[in-house]
N, C-alpha and C positions, 0 to 999 in steps of 0.2 A: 422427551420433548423439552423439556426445562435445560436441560443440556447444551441442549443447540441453539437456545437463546442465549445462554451464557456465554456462550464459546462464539457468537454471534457477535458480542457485545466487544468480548476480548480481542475479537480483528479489528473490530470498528476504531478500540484505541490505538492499536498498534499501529493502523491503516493512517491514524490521527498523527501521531510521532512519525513516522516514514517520511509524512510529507512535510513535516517538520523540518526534518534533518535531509529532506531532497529540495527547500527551497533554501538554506542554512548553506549547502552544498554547491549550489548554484551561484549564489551569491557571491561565494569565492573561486566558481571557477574563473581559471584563466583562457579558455577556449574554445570554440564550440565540441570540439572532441571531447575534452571534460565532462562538457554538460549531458550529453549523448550518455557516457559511463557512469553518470548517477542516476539519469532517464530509468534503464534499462532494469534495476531492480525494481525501483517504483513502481514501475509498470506491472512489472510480476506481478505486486502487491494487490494492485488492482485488482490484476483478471483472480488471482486467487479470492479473494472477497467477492467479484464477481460470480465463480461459480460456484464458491459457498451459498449465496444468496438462491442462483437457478435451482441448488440442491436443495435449499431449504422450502422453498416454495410447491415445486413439484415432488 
């Protein structure tokens, strides 16, 4: 149980830096194509923290 609060915590930073380096990312894009190509991990990030979260719960 302790476990998965830690590793809980460990996304939430990494979740924290991703978006770091996805608005860092954006900032220098030069086009909306760009921007879409840095989207698309982010996004990953998300749902993975997402359904860390539904697993943690249930």
């Amino acid at each position: 149980m302790k476990f998965e609060y830690l590793f809980l915590i460990l996304l939430i930073i990494s979740l924290f830096f991703d978006w770091r380096k996805y608005r860092k990312n954006v900032e220098n894009a030069k086009g909306e194509e760009e921007i879409k190509q840095k989207f698309v991990p982010f996004l990953l990030s998300i749902i993975l923290f997402l359904i860390f979260l539904v697993t943690l719960i249930f």
